[in-house]
N, C-alpha and C positions, 0 to 999 in steps of 0.2 A: 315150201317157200314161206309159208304164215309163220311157222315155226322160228323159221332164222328171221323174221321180220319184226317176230313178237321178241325174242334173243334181243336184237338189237336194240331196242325199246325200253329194254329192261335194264342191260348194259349202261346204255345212258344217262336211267333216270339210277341205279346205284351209283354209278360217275357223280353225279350230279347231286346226290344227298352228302355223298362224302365229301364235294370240295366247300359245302354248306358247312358241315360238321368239321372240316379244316379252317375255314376260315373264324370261324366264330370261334375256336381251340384259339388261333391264334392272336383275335383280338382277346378276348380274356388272360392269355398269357402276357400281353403289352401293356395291360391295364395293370396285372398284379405285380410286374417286374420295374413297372414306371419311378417309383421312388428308387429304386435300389438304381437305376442309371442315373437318375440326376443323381445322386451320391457320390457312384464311380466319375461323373460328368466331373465333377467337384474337387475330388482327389485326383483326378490325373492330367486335368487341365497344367495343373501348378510342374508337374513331371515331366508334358509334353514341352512345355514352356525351355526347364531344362535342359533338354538336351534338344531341342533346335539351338538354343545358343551355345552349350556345347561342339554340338556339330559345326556349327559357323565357326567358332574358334579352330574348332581342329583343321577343317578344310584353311582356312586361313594361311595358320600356320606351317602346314604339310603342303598346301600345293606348290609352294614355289620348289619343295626339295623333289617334289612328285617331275616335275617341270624338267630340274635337273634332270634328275636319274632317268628319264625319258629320250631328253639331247643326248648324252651320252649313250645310251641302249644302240637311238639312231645313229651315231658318229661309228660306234664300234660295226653295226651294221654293212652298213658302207662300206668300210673299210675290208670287215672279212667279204664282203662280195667283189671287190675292185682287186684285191693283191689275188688272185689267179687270176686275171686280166692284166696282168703289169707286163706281162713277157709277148702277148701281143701288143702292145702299147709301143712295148721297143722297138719291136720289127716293122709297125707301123711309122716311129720317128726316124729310123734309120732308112726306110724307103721315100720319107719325105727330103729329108736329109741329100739324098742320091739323086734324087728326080730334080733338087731345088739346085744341086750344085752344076748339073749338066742341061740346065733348059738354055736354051738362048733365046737371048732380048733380040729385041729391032732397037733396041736403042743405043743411041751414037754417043760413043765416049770420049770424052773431054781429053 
């Protein structure tokens, strides 16, 4: 039991030296990379700029055809769902049709 107790101990504290020895890797690699990102910062500021107003125009210009071609999509939708329902629709008006033509009123004609 001492044995896996001292394991554990040991475990932790090599855990422990290595996120030391990570972390310090990593600040050292932030410090010596530091100029080369404000450079890239520099250069692609001016690019990113670009093409958001790119992209503004395109959206601009494309969404209303986007709009279109979307109503239509929905119109033909419909449509191919509705025409195999057309032949109960008839059978439906023709039984309105029937029932509308044989009801009798209570009411007194002139």
């Amino acid at each position: 039991m001492i044995e896996l107790g001292l394991l554990a101990g040991v475990a932790v504290a090599v855990f422990a030296v290595v996120m030391v020895l990570l972390t310090v890797l990593k600040m050292v690699l932030w410090l010596v990379l530091l100029p080369l990102r404000a450079v890239l910062h520099v250069i692609l500021w001016p690019l990113l700029l670009v093409k958001a107003i790119v992209g503004g125009l395109l959206f601009a210009v494309l969404s209303p055809l986007l709009l279109v071609g979307l109503i239509v999509a929905a119109i033909s939708i419909v449509i191919a769902l509705a025409v195999p329902l057309l032949p109960l629709l008839f059978v439906a008006v023709v039984v309105w049709l029937l029932l509308r033509a044989t009801s009798t009123t209570t009411a007194i004609a002139r």
